[in-house]
N, C-alpha and C positions, 0 to 999 in steps of 0.2 A: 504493500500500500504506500510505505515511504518512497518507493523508488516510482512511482508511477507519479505520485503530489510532483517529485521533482523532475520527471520528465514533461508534466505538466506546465509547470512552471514555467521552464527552461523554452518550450515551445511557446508558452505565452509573448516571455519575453523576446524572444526572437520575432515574433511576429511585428509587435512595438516597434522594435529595432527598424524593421522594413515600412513604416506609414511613414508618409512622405509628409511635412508641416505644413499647414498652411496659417501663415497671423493675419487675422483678421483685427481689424478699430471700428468699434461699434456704437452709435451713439443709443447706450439703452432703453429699450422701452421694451413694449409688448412683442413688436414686429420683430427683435432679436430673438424672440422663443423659434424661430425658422431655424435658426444655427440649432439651437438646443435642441430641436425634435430628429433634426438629421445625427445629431453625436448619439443621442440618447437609442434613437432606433440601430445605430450600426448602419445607418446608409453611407455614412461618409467611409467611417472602416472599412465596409465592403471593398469600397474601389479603394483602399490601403492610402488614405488620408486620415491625415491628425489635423485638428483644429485649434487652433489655440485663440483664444479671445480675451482684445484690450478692448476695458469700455474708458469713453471720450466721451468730453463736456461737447464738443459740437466738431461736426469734419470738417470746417470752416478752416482750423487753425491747425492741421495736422497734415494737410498736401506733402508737405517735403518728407513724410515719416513714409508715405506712399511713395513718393515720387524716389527716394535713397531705398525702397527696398525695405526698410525698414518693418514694416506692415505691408502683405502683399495685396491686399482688399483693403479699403473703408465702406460701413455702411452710414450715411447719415444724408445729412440737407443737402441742397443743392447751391452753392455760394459763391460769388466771383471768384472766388479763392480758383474752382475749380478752371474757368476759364483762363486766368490769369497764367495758370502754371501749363497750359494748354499754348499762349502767346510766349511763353518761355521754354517750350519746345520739351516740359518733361513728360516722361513714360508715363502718359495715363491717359485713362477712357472709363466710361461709363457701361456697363458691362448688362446692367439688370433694373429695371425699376425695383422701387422696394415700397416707397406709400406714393398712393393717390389717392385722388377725390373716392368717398369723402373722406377728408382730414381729421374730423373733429377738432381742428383745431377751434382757441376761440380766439375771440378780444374783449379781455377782460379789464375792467376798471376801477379801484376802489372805493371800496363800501362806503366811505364817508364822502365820499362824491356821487351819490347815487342823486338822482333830481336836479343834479348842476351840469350834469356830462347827460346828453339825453340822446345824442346823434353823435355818428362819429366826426363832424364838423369840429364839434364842441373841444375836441381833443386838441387844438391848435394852441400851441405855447406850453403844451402839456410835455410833462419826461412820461418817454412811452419803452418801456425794457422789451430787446432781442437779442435772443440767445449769442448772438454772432457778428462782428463786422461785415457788413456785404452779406447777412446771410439769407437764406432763404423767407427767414420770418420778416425781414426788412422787405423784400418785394408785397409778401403780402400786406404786411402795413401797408404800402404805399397805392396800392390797386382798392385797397380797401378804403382811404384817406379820397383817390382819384375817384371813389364811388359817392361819394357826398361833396363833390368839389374840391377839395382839397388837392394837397401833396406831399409827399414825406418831407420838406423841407419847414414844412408848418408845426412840425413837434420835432423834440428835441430826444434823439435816439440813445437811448444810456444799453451799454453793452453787460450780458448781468444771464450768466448760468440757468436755466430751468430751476433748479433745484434750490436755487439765493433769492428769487424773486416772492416768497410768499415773506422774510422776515425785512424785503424791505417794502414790499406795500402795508406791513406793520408800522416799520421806521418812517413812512412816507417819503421813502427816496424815489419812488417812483407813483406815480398817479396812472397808470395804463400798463399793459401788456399784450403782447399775440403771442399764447402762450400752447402747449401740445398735453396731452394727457398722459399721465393720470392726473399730471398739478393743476391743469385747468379743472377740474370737480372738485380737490380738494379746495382749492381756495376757493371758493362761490359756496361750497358744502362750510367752510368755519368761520364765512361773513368777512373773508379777507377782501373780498371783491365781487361785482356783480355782472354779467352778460351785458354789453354792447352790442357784438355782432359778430357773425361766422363767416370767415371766410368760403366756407362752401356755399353762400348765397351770394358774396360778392363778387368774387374773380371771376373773370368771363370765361378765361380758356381753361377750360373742363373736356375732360378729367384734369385734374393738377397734379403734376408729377411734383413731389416734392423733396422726396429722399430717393436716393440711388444705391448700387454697389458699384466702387468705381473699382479699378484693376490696374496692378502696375503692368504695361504692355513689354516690359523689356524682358521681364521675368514669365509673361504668361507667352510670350514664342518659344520661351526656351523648356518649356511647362505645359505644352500644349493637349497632349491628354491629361492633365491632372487636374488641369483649368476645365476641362470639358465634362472629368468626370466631377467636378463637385458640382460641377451646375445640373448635371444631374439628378444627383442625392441634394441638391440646394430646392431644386425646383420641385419636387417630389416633395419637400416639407411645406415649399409652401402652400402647394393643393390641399394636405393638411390641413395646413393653417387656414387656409381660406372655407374649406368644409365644414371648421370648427367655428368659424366667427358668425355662419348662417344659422349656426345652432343645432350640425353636426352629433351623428352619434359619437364621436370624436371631442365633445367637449371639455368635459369634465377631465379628460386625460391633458388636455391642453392649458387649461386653466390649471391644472397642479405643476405642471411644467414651467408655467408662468411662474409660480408664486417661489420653487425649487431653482431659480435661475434668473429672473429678474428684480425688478428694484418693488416692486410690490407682493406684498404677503398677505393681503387682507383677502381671501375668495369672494365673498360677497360685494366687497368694492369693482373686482376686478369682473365678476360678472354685470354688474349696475351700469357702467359708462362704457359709451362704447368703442372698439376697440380700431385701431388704425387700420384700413384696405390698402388694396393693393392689386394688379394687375398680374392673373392667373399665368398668364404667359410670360408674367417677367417684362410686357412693352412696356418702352417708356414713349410718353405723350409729346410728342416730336413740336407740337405747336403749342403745350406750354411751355418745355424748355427753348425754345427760340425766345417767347415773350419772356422768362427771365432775363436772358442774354442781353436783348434789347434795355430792358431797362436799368440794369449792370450797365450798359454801354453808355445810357442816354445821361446816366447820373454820373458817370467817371470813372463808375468803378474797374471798369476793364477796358483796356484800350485795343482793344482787336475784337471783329468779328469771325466764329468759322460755321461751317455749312454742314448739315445734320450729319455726312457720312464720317465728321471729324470731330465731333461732339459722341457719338455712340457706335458702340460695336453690337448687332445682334447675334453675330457666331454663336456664341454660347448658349445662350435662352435657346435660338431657335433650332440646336445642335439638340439640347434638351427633352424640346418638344416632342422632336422625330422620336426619339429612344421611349418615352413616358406614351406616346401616344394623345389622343386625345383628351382634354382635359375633362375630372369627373365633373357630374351635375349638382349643383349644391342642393341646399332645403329650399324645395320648391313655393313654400309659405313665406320664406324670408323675404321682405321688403328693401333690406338694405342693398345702396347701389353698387358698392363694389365688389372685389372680390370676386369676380367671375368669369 
C-alpha cells in the first residue's frame, strides 16, 4: 500500500511538472469565477495548463506587466491605457470579450445629496470617483453627462479604487460615482448613496463591451496551441457561466464557487443583485469599442487611431467555437439580455 501512495505520488507530481503556466491579472468580481470553474472542473489540466491568478485594482494601470510578459492575459476594463500601448507598438491584443450590456453598472450619488442632485445635469462642478485614468468608467461618465447635455469636463474626475469609494462618500471626498457590482448595492443597501442612473439606458452603442481579455501577442505565437487550448477550456466555463446567471441547473454550484474564490461571501447577497453578462461566443462589440476609441481620441487621451482588425484578434474564440460546437440554450423563462 506504501509503495503504491508513493508511486502515486511520484506520478502526480510528475504530471504538475508537465502543465504549462499561464499568469493571468484579473480585475475581480463575479465574471473571474470563469477562470475558477475551468481550474476547479480540470478543463484547463486536461489540455496540461496551470493557471495562476493576480487580482488588480483596474487593467488601466498594469499594460506594461502584459506588454514585459510579465502577466500573459489581463482581464479587466477597456482604457486608453490599452490603445496607447497599441500606438507604442507593444505585444498586445484583445483576444475575448468578457462583460457587456447589460453592465449593471450604476451612477451613484450621495445620500445626503438626494433632492439637490435630481438629473445627471445636476452633477456639474460635482467630484465624481472612476476606478481609472482614461478608464472605461470615464467614457461612460461622459456619454452619460452627453445624455442630459453635459460633458465630462463639467465634473471634476477624482481617481479612487472600487473598493475606497464607499468610506469616502462617508468622508465626502466624493459626491458621485459610476461605480460596478457588488459595491454598487452595497452602498445604496447602507444609505451611503442613492441611484441616479444606469448606464445600460444611456449609452447608445449596445451591446457595450466593456471588459476584455487582452493577450500578450509575442508570447501567444510562440504558445500557439496553449493559447488555443485555454480558450477552449476558457470558453467552455463561460457557457457555464452564462447557463448559471439565466438560472441554470448549474447555479447553486456556481454561486458556491463565487463565494470559494471571489471577493464576496454573503450567498444571498450574491444571488439578490445581478450578476455581470457577457457574450457566449467570446464577440467583442466592434462598434462600441471604436466609440470608446473615439472618445479617448476626441479628449486626448490617445493620440492614434487603429482599425478593428488591429484592435482584436478573433482566432481564438472563434478556434473555440469550432471545437465546443454550438452554443447551449439557456433558461428559456429568463428575461435577462445577455449572456447568450
Amino acid at each position: 500500500m506504501g509503495l503504491a501512495l508513493a508511486v502515486a505520488s511520484a506520478q502526480a507530481k510528475a504530471q504538475e511538472q508537465q502543465l504549462q503556466t499561464i499568469r493571468i491579472g484579473t480585475v475581480n468580481s463575479i465574471a473571474t469565477v470563469n477562470n475558477y470553474t475551468a481550474i476547479e472542473k480540470g478543463w484547463f489540466k486536461q489540455y496540461g495548463i496551470n493557471v495562476e491568478i493576480e487580482n488588480l485594482d483596474t487593467s488601466a494601470n498594469v499594460v506594461a506587466l502584459l506588454a514585459t510578459n510579465r502577466l500573459q492575459m489581463i482581464e479587466g476594463g477597456i482604457s486608453a491605457a490599452y490603445f496607447n500601448a497599441l500606438e507604442q507598438k507593444m505585444p498586445i491584443t484583445i483576444a475575448s470579450d468578457r462583460i457587456s450590456t447589460p453592465l449593471n453598472h450604476k451612477l451613484l450619488v450621495r445620500k445626503d445629496l438626494e433632492g439637490k442632485v435630481t438629473r445627471i445635469a445636476d452633477l456639474k462642478g460635482k467630484m465624481v470617483a472612476s476606478n481609472g485614468t482614461a478608464s472605461v468608467t470615464t467614457y461612460e461618465l461622459a456619454r452619460l453627462l452627453e445624455s442630459d447635455g453635459g460633458t465630462i469636463k463639467d465634473i471634476d474626475v477624482k481617481i479612487l479604487a472600487f473598493p475606497l469609494q464607499g468610506a469616502a462618500f462617508k468622508n465626502k471626498a466624493i459626491d458621485a460615482t459610476l461605480i460596478i457590482q457588488p459595491w454598487g448595492t452595497s452602498l445604496v443597501e447602507d444609505n451611503s448613496a442613492f441611484l441616479l442612473a444606469d448606464p445600460d439606458n444611456h449609452v447608445k452603442v449596445r451591446p457595450l463591451t466593456i471588459a476584455v481579455t487582452m493577450i500578450n501577442t509575442d508570447w501567444a505565437k510562440q504558445h500557439q496551441k496553449l493559447i488555443s487550448d485555454f480558450f477552449i477550456a476558457y470558453m467552455r466555463s463561460v457557457r457555464d457561466y452564462c447557463i448559471a446567471l439565466h438560472g441554470g441547473d448549474n447555479r447553486k454550484e456556481m454561486v458556491d464557487r463565487v463565494t470559494r474564490n471571489g471577493p464576496l461571501k454573503d450567498v444571498a447577497f450574491i444571488e439578490k443583485y445581478p450578476w455581470p453578462a457577457r457574450n457566449m461566443n467570446g464577440e467583442v462589440n466592434m462598434a462600441s469599442l471604436l466609440d470608446m476609441q473615439d472618445f479617448f481620441y476626441e479628449q486626448g487621451f490617445i493620440k492614434a487611431k487603429f482599425a478593428e482588425q488591429q484592435l482584436v484578434t478573433r482566432q481564438y474564440t472563434d478556434n473555440a467555437m469550432k471545437v465546443l460546437g454550438p452554443v447551449p440554450q439557456v433558461n428559456p423563462a429568463s428575461k435577462i439580455e445577455g449572456c447568450r
